[in-house]
C-alpha positions as CSV (number, residue, x, y, z in Angstrom):
1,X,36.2,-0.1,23.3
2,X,37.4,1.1,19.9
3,X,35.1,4.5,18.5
4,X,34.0,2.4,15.7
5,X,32.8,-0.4,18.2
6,X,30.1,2.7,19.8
7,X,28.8,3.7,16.5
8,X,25.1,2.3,15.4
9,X,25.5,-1.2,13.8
10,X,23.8,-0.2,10.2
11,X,26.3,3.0,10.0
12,X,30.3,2.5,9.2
13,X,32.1,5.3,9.9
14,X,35.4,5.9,9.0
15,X,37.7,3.3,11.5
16,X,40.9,5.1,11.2
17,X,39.1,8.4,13.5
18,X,35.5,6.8,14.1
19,X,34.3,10.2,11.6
20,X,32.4,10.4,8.4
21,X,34.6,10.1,5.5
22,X,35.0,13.7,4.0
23,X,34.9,12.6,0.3
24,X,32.6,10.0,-1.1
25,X,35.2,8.6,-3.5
26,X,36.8,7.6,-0.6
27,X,33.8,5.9,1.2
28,X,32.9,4.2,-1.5
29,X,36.4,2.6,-2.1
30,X,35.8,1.4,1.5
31,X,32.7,-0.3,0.8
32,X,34.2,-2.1,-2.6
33,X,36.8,-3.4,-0.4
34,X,34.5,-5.8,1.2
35,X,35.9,-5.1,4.9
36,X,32.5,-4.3,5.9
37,X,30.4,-6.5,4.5
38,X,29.0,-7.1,0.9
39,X,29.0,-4.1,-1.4
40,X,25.6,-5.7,-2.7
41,X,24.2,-4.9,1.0
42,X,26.3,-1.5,1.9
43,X,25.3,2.0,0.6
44,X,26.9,5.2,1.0
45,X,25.4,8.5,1.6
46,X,25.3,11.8,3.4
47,X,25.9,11.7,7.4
48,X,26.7,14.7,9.6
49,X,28.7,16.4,7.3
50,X,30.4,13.7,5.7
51,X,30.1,10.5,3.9
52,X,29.2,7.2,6.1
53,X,28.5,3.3,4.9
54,X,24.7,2.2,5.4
55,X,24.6,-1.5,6.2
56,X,21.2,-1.8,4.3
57,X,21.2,-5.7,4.4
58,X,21.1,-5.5,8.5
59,X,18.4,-2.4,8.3
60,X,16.1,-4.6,5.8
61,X,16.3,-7.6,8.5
62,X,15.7,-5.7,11.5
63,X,12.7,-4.3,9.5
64,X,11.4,-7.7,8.5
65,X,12.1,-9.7,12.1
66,X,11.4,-13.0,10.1
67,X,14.1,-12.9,7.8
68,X,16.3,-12.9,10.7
69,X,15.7,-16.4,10.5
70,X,16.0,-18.8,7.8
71,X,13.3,-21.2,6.7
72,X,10.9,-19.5,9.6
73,X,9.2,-16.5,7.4
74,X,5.4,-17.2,7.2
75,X,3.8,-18.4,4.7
76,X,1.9,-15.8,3.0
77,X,-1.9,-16.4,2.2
78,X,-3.2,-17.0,-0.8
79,X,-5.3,-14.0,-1.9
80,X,-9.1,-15.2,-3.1
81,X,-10.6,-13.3,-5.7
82,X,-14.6,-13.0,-6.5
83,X,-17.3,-11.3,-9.1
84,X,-19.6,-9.8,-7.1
85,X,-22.3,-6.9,-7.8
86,X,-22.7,-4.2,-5.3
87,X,-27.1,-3.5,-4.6
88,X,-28.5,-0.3,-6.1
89,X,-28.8,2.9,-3.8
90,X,-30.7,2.5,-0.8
91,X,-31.2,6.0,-0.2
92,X,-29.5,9.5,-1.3
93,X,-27.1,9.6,0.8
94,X,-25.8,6.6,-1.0
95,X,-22.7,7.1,-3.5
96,X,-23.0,5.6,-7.0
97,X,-19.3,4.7,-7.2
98,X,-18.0,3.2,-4.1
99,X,-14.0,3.3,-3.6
100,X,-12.7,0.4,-2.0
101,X,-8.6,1.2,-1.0
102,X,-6.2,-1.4,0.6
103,X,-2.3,-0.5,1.2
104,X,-3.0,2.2,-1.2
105,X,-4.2,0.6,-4.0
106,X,-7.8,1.8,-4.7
107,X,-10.5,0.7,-6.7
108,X,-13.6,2.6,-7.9
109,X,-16.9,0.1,-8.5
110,X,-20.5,1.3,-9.6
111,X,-23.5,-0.3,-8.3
112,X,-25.4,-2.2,-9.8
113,X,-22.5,-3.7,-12.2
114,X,-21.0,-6.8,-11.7
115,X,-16.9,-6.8,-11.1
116,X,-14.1,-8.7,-9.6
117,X,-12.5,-8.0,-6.2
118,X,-9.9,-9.4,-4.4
119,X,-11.1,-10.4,-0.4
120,X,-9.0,-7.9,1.1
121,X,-11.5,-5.2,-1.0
122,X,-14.5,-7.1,0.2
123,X,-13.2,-6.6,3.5
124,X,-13.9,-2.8,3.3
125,X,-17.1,-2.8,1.4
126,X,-17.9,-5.8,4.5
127,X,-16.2,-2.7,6.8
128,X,-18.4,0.6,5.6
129,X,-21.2,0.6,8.1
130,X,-23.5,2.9,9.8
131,X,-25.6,2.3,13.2
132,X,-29.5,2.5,12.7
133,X,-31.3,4.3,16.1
134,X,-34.9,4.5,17.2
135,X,-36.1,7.9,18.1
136,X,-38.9,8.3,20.0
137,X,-40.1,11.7,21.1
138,X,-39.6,12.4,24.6
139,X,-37.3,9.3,25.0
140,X,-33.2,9.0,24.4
141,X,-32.5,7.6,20.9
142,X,-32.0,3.8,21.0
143,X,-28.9,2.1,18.7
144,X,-31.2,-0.8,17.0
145,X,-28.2,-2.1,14.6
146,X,-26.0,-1.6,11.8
147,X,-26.4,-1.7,8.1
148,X,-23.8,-2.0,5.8
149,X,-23.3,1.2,3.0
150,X,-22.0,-1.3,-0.1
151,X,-24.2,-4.4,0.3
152,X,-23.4,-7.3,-2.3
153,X,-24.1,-10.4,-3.7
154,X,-21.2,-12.7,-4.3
155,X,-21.4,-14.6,-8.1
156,X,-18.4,-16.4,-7.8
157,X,-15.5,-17.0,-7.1
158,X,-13.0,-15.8,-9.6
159,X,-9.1,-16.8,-11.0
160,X,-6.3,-14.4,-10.2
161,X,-6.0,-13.7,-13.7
162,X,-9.3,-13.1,-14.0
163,X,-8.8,-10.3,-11.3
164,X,-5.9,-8.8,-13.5
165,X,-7.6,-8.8,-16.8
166,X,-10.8,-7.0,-15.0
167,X,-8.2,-4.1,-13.4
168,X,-6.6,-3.9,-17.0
169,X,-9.9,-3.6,-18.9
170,X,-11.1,-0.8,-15.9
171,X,-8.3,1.0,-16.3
172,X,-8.7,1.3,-20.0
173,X,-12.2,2.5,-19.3
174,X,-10.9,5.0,-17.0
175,X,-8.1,6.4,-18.7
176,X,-10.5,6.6,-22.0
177,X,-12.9,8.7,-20.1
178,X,-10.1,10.9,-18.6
179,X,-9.3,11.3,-21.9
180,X,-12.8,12.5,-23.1
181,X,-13.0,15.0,-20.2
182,X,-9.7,16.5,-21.5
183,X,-10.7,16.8,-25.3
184,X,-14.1,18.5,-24.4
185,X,-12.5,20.9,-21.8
186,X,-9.5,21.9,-24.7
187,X,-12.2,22.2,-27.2
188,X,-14.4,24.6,-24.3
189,X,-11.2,26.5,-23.6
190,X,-10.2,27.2,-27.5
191,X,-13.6,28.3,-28.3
């Protein structure tokens, strides 16, 4: 078996010694050749010392197992959107604003206001809960339920471009008031 038949199948090393090439010019004339693959799927970069060919086409696949196969990726589900509004505080341990993050993506709602959410944010707000116990005195504590910290009352349900246009106007909001906070604080400073 050949070196360059032992080496991992998304790295391309050099086949005439199975070693990094030492200058990039000349791994990248290697992957415009085409006698690895695509250029459009191959990228060079640093490896041990030297310069090597990344398949990234077979790393993306092997990432995503149904792209391996044509025609069998699932079908992704259409996300449902809704205007809800989120019930006063219940006590004071209660937050005003409650943040509601998916993948990353966060958004900050007040109570009391009516917005628009996407389900996957419901799903959170549905997901922030705390257990409720009975104490007697003299007796262990007893677990009697759970009640949910960002209660709501669904509206409707709402477009997806609805959603949109209610993030858009938000983030105006927001960045106006970050704004604000940075006027006063340059106008406390200079004084």
């Amino acid at each position: 078996m050949a070196k360059s038949e032992q080496q991992k199948p998304d790295v391309v090393l050099n086949p005439k010694d199975g070693q990094p090439w030492a200058e990039k010019d000349a791994a990248e004339a290697a992957m415009r050749s085409g006698e690895f693959g695509s250029p459009d799927t191959l990228k060079v970069s640093t490896y041990q010392g030297g310069y090597a060919i990344y398949k990234i086409g077979d790393i993306l696949k092997s990432a995503n197992p149904a792209s391996n196969k044509p025609g069998q990726a699932k079908a992704k589900k259409e996300q449902k959107y809704f205007e809800v509004q989120f019930f006063p505080t219940g006590s004071i341990q209660d937050q005003k604003q409650i943040p509601l993050g998916v993948d990353g993506h966060i958004i900050v709602v007040t109570r009391g206001t009516k917005v628009i959410l996407s389900e996957n944010h419901l799903g959170v707000a549905d997901s922030a809960k705390h257990k409720v116990f009975d104490i007697q005195p003299g007796k262990d504590r007893q677990e009697v339920g759970e009640v949910s910290r960002a209660p709501y009352q669904v509206i409707r349900e709402a477009t997806k471009a609805e959603y949109f246009n209610f993030l858009k106007t938000g983030n105006k909001i927001r960045d106006n008031d970050m704004a604000a906070q940075q006027a006063a604080r340059a106008v406390s400073g200079a004084a």
